[in-house]
C-alpha positions as CSV (number, residue, x, y, z in Angstrom):
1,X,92.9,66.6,94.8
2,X,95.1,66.9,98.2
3,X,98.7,66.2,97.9
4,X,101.1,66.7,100.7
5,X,104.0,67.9,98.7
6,X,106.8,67.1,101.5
7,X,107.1,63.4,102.9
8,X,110.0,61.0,104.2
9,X,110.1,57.0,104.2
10,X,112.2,54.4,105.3
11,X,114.5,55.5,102.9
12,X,115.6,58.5,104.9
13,X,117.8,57.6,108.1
14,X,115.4,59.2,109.8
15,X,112.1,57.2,109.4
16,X,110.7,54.5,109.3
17,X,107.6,54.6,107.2
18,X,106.7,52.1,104.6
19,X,105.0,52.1,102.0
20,X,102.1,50.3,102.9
21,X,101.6,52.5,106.4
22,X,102.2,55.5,104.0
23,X,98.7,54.2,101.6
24,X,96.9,53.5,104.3
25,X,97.6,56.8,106.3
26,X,96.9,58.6,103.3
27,X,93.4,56.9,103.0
28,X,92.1,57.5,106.2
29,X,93.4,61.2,105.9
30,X,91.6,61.7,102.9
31,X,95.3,62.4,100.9
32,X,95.1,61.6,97.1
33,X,99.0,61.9,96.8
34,X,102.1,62.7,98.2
35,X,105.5,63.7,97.4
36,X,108.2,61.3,98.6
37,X,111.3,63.8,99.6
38,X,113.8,61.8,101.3
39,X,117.2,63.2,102.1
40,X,119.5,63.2,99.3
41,X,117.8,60.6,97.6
42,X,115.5,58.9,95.0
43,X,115.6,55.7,95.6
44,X,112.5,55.4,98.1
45,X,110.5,57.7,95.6
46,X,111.4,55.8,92.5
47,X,110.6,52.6,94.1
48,X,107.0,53.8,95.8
49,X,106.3,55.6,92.4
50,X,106.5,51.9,90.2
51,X,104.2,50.4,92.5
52,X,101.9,53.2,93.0
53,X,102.2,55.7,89.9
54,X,99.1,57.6,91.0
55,X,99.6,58.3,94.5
56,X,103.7,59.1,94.6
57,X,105.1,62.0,92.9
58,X,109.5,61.7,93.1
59,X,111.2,63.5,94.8
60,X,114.2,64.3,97.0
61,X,115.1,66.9,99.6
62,X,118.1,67.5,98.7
63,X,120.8,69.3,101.3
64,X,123.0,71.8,99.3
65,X,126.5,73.4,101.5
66,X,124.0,76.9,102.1
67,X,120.4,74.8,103.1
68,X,117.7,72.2,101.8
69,X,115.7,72.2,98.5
70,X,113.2,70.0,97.7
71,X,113.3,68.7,93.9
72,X,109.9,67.2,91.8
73,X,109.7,65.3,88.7
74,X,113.2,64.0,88.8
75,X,114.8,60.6,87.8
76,X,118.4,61.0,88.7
77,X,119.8,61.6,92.3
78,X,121.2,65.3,92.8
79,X,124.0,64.3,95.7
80,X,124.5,66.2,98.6
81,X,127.0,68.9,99.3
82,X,126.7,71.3,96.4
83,X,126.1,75.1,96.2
84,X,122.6,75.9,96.1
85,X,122.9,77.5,92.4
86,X,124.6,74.1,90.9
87,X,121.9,71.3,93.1
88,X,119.4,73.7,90.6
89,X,121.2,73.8,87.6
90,X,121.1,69.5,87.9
91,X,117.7,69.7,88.5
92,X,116.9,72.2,85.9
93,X,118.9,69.8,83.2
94,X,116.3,66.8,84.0
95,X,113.3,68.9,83.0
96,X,112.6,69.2,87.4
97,X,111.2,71.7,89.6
98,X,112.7,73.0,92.6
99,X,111.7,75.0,95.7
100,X,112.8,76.2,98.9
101,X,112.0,73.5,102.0
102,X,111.0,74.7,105.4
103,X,112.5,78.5,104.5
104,X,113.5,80.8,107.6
105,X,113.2,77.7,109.9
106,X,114.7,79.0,112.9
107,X,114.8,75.6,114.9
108,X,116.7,73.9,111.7
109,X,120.2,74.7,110.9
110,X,119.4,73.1,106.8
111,X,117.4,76.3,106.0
112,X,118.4,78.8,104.0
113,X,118.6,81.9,105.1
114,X,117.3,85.5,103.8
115,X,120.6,86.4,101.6
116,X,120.9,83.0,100.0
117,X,117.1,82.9,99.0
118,X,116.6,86.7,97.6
119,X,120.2,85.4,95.6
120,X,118.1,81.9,94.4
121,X,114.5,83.7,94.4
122,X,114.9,83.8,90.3
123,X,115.8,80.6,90.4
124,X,113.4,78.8,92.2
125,X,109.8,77.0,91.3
126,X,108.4,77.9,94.4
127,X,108.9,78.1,98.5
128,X,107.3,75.6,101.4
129,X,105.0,78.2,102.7
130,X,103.4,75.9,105.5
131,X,105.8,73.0,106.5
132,X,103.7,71.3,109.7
133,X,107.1,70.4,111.1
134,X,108.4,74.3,111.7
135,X,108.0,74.8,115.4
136,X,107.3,78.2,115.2
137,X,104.3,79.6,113.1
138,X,106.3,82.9,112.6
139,X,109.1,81.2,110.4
140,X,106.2,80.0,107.8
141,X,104.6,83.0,107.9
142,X,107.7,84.7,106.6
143,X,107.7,82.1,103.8
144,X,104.7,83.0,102.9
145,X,105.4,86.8,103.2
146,X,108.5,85.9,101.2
147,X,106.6,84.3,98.7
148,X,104.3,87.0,98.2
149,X,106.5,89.5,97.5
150,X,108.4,87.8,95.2
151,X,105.5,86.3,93.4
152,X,106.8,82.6,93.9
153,X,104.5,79.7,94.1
154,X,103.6,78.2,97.7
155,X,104.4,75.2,98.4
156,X,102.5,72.5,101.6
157,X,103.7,69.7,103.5
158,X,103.8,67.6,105.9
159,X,107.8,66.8,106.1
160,X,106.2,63.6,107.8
161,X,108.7,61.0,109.3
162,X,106.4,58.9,111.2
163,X,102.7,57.5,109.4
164,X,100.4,59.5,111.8
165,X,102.2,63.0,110.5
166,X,100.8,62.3,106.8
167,X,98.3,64.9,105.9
168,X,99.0,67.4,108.2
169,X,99.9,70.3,105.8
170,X,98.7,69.6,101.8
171,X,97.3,71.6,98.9
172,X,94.3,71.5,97.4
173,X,95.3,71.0,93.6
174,X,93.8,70.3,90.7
175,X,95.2,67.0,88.5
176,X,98.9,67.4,86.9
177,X,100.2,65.2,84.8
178,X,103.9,66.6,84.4
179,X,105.8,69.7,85.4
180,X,104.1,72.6,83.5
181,X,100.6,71.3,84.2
182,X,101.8,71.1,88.2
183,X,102.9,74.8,88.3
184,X,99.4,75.5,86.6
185,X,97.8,73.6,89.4
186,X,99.8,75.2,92.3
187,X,99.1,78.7,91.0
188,X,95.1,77.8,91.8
189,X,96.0,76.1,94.9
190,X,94.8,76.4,98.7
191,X,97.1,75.9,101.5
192,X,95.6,73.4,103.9
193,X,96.6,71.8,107.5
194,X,98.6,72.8,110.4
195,X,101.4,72.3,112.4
196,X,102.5,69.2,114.0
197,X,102.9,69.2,117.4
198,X,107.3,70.0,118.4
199,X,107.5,66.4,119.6
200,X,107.7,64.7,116.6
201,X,111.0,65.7,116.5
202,X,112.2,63.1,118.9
203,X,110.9,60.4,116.5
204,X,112.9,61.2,113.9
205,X,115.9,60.8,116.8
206,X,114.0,57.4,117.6
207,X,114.4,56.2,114.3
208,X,117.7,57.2,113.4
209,X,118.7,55.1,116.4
210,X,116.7,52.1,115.7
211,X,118.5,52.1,112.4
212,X,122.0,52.7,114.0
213,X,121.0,50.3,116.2
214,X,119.9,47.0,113.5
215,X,123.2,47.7,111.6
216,X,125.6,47.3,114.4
């Protein structure tokens, strides 16, 4: 199966995809399921998941005081703002995953860096080796130099804002039905896609001010 492991909804205050735009992408893209990651929290992925249990894994990316990490099989919020090493312990106590998102992203100031993630590398479930929204190819190739030498589990996906980014980055994976069976998976899996082009940026900008812009 294809799964994009990395996607925001409306439920992000930067996007404004649906659910129903996100199904239909994913069919004419060929995606079988996607994980819903929006910023610091569940509710988008808890509420696509009930109406779609096949297609939606839960998750959140989840933006710790040192850089993001993206969280799977989860059923409480982790909040914002905490150290790197406590977001993972919370995630670790509901039986969750977590990875690194868009490592040594040079054009984002939420990555983390090189000290925090040989500190977390222990730690960690696996790292976003191809993240289609990283301008510059370098940045995840040193993920997935990172994640070869440390032996962690890649990671693909498309951090998709808008409908037409779905499917850009994704694994090839066999079925999971739970955390250990997903880890199995991902250990057999290939890395798939490309990046998006740089200006997709500026509709995550358009979104957040359409938003801004209804609640005034």
């Amino acid at each position: 199966m294809r799964v994009d492991l990395h996607c925001h909804t409306c439920h992000s205050p930067d996007s404004l995809l649906t659910l129903d735009r996100l199904l239909r992408q994913m069919d004419r893209r060929g995606i079988d399921a996607v994980a819903v990651t929006d910023h610091n929290t569940l509710s988008g992925a808890l509420e696509y998941h009930a109406q779609a249990p096949d297609r939606i894994l839960v998750g959140e990316e989840i933006k710790t005081s040192q850089g993001e990490l993206l969280a799977f099989f989860i059923d409480h919020e982790v909040p914002a703002g905490l150290g790197a090493k406590e977001t993972i312990e919370r995630v670790r106590a509901q039986g969750g995953l977590v990875g690194a998102a868009h490592p040594f992203d040079q054009t984002r100031g939420q990555a983390l860096d090189r000290e925090t993630l040989d500190l977390l590398q222990a730690q960690l479930d696996f790292v976003e080796v191809l993240n289609a929204r990283v301008v510059r190819a370098a940045d995840n190739d040193q993920a997935l130099a990172f994640a070869a030498r440390t032996g962690l589990l890649g990671s693909a996906g498309s951090d998709a804002h808008a409908a037409f980014e779905v499917g850009r980055a994704y694994v090839e994976m066999e079925p999971f039905d739970g955390p250990e069976a997903f880890l199995r998976s991902l250990a057999q899996a290939r890395i798939r896609g490309k990046r998006s082009s740089p200006l997709v940026h500026f509709y995550s900008t358009y979104a957040r001010w359409r938003k801004q812009l209804r609640a005034r």
